[in-house]
Each structure stands twice: as structure tokens, then as C-alpha cells.
C-alpha positions as CSV (number, residue, x, y, z in Angstrom):
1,X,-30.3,-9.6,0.1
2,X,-29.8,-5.9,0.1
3,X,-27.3,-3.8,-2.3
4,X,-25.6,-3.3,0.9
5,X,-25.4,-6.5,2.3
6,X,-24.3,-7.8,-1.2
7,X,-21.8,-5.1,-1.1
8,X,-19.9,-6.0,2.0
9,X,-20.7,-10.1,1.9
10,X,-20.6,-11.0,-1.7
11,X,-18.7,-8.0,-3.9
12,X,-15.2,-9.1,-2.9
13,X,-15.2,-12.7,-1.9
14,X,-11.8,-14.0,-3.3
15,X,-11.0,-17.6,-3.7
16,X,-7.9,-19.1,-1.0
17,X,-5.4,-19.8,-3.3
18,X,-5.7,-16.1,-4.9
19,X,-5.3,-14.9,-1.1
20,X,-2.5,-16.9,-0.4
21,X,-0.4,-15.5,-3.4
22,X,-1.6,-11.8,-2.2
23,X,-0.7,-13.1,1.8
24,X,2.8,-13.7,0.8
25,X,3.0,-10.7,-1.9
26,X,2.0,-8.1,0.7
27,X,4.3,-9.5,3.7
28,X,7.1,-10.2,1.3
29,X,7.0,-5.9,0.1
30,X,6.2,-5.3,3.4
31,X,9.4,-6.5,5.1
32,X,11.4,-5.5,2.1
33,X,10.1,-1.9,1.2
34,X,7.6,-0.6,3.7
35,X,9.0,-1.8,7.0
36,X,9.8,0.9,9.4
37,X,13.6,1.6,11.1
38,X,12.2,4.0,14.1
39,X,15.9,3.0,15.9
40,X,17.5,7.1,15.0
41,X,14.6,8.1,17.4
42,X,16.8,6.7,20.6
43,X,19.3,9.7,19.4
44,X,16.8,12.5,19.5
45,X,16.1,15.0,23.0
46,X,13.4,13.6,24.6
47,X,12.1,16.5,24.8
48,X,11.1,16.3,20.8
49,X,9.0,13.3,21.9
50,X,5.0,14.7,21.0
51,X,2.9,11.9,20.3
52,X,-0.1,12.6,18.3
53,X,-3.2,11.9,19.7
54,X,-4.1,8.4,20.4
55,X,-2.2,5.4,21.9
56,X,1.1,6.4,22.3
57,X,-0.3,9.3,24.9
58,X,0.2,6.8,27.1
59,X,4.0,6.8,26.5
60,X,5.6,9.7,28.4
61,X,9.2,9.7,26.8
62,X,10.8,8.3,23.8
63,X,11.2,4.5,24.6
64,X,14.5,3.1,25.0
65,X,16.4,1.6,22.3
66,X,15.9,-2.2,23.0
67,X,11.9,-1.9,23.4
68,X,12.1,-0.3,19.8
69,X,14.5,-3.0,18.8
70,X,11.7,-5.4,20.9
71,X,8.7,-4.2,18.9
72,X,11.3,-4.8,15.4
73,X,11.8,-7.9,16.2
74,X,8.0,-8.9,16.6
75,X,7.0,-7.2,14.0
76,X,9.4,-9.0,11.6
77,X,8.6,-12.1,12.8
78,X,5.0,-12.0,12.7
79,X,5.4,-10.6,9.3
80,X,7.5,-14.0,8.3
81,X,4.5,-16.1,10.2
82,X,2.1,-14.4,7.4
83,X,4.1,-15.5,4.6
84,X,4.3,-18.9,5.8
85,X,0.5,-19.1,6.8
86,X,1.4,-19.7,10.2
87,X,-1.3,-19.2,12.7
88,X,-2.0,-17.2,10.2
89,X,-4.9,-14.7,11.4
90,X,-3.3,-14.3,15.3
91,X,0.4,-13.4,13.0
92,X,-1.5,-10.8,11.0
93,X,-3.2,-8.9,13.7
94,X,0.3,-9.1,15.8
95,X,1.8,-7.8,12.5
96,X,-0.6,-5.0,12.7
97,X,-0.2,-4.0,15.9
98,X,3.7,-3.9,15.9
99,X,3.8,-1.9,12.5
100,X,0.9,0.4,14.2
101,X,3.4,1.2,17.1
102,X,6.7,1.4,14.8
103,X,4.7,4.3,13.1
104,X,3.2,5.8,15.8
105,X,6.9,6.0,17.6
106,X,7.6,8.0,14.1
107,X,4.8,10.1,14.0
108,X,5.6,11.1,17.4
109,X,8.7,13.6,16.2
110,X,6.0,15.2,14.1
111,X,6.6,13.4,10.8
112,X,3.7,11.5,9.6
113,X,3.9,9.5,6.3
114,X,1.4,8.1,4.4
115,X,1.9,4.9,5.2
116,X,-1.2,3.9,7.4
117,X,-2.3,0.9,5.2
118,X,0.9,-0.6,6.1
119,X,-0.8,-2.2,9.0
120,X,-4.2,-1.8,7.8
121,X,-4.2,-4.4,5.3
122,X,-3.1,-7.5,8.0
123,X,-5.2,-6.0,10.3
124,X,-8.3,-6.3,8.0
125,X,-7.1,-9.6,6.2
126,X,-6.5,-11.1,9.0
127,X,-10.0,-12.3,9.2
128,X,-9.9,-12.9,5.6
129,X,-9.0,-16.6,5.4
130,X,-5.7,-15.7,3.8
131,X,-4.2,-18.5,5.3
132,X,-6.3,-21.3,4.5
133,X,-4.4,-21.9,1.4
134,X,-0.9,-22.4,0.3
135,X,0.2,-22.1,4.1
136,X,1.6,-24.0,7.3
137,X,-2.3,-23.6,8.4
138,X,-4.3,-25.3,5.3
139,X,-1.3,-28.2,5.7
140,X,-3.1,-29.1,9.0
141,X,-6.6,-28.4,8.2
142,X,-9.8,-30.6,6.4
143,X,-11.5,-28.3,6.1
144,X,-13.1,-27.5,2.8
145,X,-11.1,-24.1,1.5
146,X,-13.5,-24.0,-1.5
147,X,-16.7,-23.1,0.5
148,X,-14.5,-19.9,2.8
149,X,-16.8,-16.8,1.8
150,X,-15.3,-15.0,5.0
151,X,-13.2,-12.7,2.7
152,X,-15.7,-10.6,1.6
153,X,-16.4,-8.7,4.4
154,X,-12.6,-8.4,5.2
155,X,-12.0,-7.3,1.8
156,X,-15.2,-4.6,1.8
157,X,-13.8,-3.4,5.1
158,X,-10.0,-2.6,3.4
159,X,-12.0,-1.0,0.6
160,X,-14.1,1.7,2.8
161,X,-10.7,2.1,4.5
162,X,-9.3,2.9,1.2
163,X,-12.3,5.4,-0.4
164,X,-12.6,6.8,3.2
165,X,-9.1,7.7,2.8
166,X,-9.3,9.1,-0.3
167,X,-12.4,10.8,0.3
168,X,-11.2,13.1,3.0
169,X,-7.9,13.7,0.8
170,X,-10.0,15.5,-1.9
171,X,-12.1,16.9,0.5
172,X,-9.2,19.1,2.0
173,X,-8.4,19.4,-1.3
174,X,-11.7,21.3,-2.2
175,X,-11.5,23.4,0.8
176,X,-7.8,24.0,0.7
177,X,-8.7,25.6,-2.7
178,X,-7.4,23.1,-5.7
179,X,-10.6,24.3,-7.4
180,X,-10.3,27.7,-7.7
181,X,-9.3,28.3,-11.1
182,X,-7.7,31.8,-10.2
183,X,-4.2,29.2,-9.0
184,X,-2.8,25.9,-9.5
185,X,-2.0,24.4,-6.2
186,X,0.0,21.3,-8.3
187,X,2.2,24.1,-9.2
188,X,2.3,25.5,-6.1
189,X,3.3,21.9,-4.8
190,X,6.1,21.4,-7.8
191,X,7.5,25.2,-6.7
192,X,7.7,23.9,-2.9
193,X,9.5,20.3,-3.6
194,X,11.9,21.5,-6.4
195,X,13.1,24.9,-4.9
196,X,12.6,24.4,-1.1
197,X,13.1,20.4,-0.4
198,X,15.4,19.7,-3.2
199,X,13.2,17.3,-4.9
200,X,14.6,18.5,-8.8
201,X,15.5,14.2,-9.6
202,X,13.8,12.9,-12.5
203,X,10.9,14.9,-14.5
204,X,11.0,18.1,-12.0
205,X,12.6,20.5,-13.0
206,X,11.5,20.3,-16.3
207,X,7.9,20.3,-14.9
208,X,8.3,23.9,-13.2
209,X,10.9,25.1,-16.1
210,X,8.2,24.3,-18.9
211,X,4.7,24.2,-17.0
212,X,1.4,25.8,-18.5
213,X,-0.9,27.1,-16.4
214,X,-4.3,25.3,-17.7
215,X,-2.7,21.5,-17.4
216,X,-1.3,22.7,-14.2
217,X,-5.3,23.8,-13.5
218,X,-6.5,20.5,-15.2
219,X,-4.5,18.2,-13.2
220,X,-5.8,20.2,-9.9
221,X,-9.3,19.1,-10.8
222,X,-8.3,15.7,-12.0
223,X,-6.6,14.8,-8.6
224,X,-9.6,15.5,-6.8
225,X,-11.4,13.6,-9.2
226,X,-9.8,10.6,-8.9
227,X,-9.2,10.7,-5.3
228,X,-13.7,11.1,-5.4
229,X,-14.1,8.4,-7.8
230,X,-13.2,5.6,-5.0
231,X,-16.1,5.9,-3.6
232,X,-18.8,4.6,-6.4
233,X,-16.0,2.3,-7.4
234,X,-15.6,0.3,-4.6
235,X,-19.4,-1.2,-5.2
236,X,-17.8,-3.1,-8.5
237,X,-14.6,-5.1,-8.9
238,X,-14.3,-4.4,-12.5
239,X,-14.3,-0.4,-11.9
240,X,-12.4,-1.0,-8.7
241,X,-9.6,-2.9,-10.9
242,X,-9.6,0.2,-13.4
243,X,-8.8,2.7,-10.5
244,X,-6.5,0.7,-9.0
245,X,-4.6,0.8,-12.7
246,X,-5.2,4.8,-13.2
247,X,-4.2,5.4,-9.4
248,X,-0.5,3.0,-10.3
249,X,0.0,5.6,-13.5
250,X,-1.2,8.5,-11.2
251,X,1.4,7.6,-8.4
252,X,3.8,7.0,-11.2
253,X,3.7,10.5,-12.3
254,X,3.5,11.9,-9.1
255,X,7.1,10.2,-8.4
256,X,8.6,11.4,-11.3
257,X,7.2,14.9,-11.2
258,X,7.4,15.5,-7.5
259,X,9.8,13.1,-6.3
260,X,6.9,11.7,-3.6
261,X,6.7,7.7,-3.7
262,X,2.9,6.1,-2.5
263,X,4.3,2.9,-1.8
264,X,2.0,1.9,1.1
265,X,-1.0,2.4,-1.3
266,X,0.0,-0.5,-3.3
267,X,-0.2,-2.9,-0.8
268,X,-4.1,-2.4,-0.4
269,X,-3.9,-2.5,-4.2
270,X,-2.5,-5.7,-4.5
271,X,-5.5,-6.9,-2.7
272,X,-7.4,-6.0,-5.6
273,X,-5.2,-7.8,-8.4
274,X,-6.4,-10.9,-10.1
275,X,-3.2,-12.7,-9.2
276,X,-2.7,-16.1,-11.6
277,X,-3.2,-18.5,-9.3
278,X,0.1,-20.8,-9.7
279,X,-0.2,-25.2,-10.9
280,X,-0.4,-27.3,-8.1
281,X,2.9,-29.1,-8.4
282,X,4.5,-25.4,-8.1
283,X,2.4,-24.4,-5.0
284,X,4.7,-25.9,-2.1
285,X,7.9,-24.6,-4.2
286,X,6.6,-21.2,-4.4
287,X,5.8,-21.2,-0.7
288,X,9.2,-22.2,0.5
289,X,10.6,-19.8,-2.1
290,X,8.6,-17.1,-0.2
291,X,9.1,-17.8,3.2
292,X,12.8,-18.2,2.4
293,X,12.8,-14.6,1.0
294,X,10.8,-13.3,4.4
295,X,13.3,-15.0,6.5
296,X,16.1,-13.0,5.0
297,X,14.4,-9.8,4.5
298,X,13.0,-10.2,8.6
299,X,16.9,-10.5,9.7
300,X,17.9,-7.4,7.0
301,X,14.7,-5.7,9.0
302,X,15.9,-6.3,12.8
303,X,19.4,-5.2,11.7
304,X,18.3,-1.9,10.3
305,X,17.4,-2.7,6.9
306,X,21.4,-3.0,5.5
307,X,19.9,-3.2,1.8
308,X,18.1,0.6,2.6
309,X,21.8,1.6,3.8
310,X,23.3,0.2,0.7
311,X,20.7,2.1,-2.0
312,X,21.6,5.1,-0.2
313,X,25.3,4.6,0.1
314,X,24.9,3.9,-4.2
315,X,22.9,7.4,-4.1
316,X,22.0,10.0,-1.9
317,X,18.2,9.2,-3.6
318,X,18.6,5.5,-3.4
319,X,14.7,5.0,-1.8
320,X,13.9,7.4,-4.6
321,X,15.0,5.2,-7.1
322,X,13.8,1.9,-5.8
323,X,10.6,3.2,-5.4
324,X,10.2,4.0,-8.7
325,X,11.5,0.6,-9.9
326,X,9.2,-0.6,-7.9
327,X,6.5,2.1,-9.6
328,X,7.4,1.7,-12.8
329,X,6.8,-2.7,-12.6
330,X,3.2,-1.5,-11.5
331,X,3.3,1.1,-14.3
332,X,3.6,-1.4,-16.6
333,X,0.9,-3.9,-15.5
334,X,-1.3,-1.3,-15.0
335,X,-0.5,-0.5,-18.6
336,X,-1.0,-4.4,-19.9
337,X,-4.3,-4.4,-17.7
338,X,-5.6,-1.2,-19.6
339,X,-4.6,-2.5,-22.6
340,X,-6.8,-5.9,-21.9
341,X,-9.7,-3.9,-20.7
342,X,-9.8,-1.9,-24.1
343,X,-9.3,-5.9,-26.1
344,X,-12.5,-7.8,-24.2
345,X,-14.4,-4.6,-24.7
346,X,-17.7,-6.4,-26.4
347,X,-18.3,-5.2,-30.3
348,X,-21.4,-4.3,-31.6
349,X,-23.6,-5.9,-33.1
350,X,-24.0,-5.3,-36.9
351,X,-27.2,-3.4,-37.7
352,X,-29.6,-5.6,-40.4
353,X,-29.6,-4.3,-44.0
């Protein structure tokens, strides 16, 4: 077998029961933090419609409220199906393709967020076998959920996805110039979002009033770095694992220092995560515990997400804040993960007298 085939067959085979905990982690986050509300775009001039180019050229005008409200509703529900493991691989790529067209309804009033992995991840686990264990599926299946290999390709797929992406970050990077040592572009980017957009919440201000120049130049090179360093990593779990931890700090900093939240790259993270795998007599009560949870996030999704409405009526940065709550969990078990890293590191030997 080739270093290549090993790579996309072998590398990132994960066990059922570890991608049943991360099936009903990611639609669980999905419906409660990166679920889209396109519903304001009914109130816009149709004349701001401008889809990008791909599938929604075929649309011709913003689409009416209840198709958007339509697409909601399927989205939620498929997204309630893949916590439950319920026809579990047709509910992921249904997920998929109602999130893809929530977005793209978005991006078509010429705001695009980084939030592609949203659907990516169910569209690439949904061939997976996520939903052979801990599910309504694996319930009414004999087959044998030890022997299911058909992860790792799913999983080597996500993670070229996720290099790829990062890749052509730090290449526009490079030729946008965050090398050239003659300017800081992180600066430059702290100047825009504190002064121009308002983003002065947490560490901000203080980064701009008290910034000096060579970090600002070190941190240039360091992004482009990391965003690089996906691509060798992605051959290895173990090095995979340690960028997923840096990229949680990096994100971390990045919310604190420019206001900007990643949230949609931890759900191709969580993919990643060893997940403890829970006793068998707490396996059924964890799964109704989760589909209970999707349930009542998919009806807080359809109605406009209420709980978004309420962080925002407690502050006018109230998806600022939970992000970072969310952020700063991560932080922390990226932190604990570093810290066991550093522990197992293997000791020397003692050198013979």
C-alpha cells in the first residue's frame, strides 16, 4: 500500500462509537451556534440580490419568505435526524445541502462568512459510518460496527478540505504582502476593526494603543505559518491533533484582539478530537439526552433562533460574547491537551557510566 493510499484509507479511520459522540457534538453546535437565519433577506430590494457564482445563478430574485422558511425547516430537521442517527447518511447530505443554500441565499447580498465547513463536515461524514453507532440506525442493524473502516477516506477528504482551505488563505496572504517586513498587515487589520467597524470589545484597544511593531511583524509571518503547516500535518494524527490545539489558542486570540469569532472551523475540528467514548449503560441516556437538546434547538432554529435574539437583547455584542465562551471551553482543552502532549513526551535514556 502506497503513502498515499495509506494516507486517505488508513490515517484517519475512527472507531463508531467515537463518531457517534462527534455526529451528535457537531449537529448539536450546529443547530445551536452556526445555524443560519437568512429570513431579514425577504426585507431587502431585490434589486440587492447578486448571487455569487455558482448554484444560486439559477435563482433570478431573492426567494420568498416561506421557501427560506421551507429550506429552515429542512435543514433543522435533517440536522435533528443526524443526532439521532436516523437514516443517518441520506439526513447528512440533506443537512448539507439545505445549510449550502441557507449560505448561499446570504452570500448573495455580498456578505460571505467563513462558515463553509458548516455543511462541509455532513456532507463529507456522511459517508463516514457516523451513524452506525449510538444511533436510531445501529438499533436496527447486525451488522458488525467493529470492522467499518469506511471513515477514513471520509475523514482524509474533510482534512484536504481543511489544508486546502488554509493553504489558499496564506497564499493571498503572501501575495497580499504579510511578508514584507517594511508593514504589518495584523496592524493594519487591528487599525481597520477598532477605528472603522467598532470592533474595540475585549483586548482591542489595548492592542493598537500599546502595539510594537516587530510582534506585530512576527505574528504576520506566524499566521501564514500556521495557516502552511496544515498541509504536512494532515499526513499524521498526532501533528494534526497539535494544530488543531494551536489553531483553538490562535482563534482565541484572534477573538479577543480583533473581535472576529472562527466558529465554523471548530466543527471540522471536533472531528479530529479523541472524544472519551462514554460506558455502555450511559450510551442510550446520552443519546436521548442529545436528541432531546436538537429537538429544542431545531424549533428555536425555525423560529429565528429566539436564544440569538436574547444574547443580543442582554448586549449589543451578545454573539461576540458567546462565541468566545464557546472559544475559551476550547481554549482550555486545547490548553489540558498541550499540557498532556508535553507529560507522555518519552525521557531519555540515561547514558552508561
Amino acid at each position: 500500500m502506497s503513502d498515499l493510499d495509506r494516507f486517505f484509507f488508513r490515517t484517519w479511520v475512527i472507531a463508531p462509537d467515537r463518531l457517534a459522540i462527534i455526529r451528535m457534538i457537531y449537529g448539536i453546535y450546529a443547530l445551536t451556534l452556526l445555524f443560519p437565519v437568512p429570513g431579514w433577506v425577504s426585507d431587502l430590494p431585490g434589486s440587492w440580490f447578486e448571487p455569487p457564482f455558482g448554484p444560486m445563478l439559477i435563482l433570478e430574485s431573492t426567494p420568498p419568505a416561506w421557501a427560506i422558511l421551507a429550506v429552515t425547516t429542512v435543514a433543522a430537521l435533517a440536522l435533528v435526524a443526524v443526532v439521532a442517527g436516523f437514516k443517518t447518511k441520506a439526513a447528512s447530505l440533506v443537512a448539507a445541502g439545505a445549510l449550502a443554500t441557507l449560505a448561499g441565499i446570504e452570500y448573495s447580498f455580498g456578505k460571505i462568512d467563513h462558515n463553509t465547513f458548516m455543511w462541509a463536515v455532513p456532507l463529507a461524514m456522511a459517508f463516514s459510518g457516523w451513524g452506525n453507532a449510538i444511533s436510531f440506525d445501529s438499533r436496527n442493524s447486525d451488522e458488525d460496527e467493529s470492522a467499518d473502516t469506511s471513515s477514513g477516506w471520509a475523514v482524509s477528504l474533510l482534512m484536504v478540505l481543511l489544508a486546502s482551505a488554509m493553504a489558499t488563505a496564506a497564499i493571498a496572504k503572501m501575495r497580499g504582502g504579510w511578508l514584507d517586513p517594511t508593514y504589518s498587515a495584523t496592524f493594519g487589520h487591528q487599525l481597520n476593526h477598532v477605528f472603522a467597524r467598532g470592533g474595540d470589545g475585549f483586548l482591542a484597544r489595548q492592542a493598537v494603543d500599546n502595539h510594537i511593531g516587530v510582534v506585530d511583524e512576527v505574528v504576520d509571518w506566524a499566521t501564514v505559518l500556521f495557516e502552511l503547516a496544515w498541509i504536512p500535518a494532515i499526513f499524521s494524527v498526532r501533528w494534526t491533533r497539535r494544530v488543531v490545539a494551536f489553531a483553538v489558542l490562535f482563534h482565541m486570540s484572534v477573538a479577543l484582539v480583533l473581535n472576529i469569532a472562527f466558529m465554523a472551523n471548530l466543527a471540522v475540528y471536533a472531528v479530529v478530537v479523541a472524544w472519551p467514548v462514554p460506558r455502555q449503560e450511559l450510551r442510550h441516556r446520552i443519546w436521548v439526552a442529545a436528541v432531546a437538546v436538537a429537538a429544542v434547538a431545531a424549533v428555536a432554529a425555525i423560529a429565528g433562533h429566539p436564544l440569538a435574539r436574547l444574547a443580543f437583547a442582554w448586549s449589543e455584542r451578545g454573539d461576540l460574547l458567546v462565541s468566545t465562551a464557546v472559544l475559551g471551553v476550547a481554549t482550555i482543552a486545547a490548553i489540558r491537551f498541550g499540557i498532556g502532549q508535553i507529560r507522555s513526551r518519552p525521557t531519555p535514556a540515561p547514558h552508561s557510566a
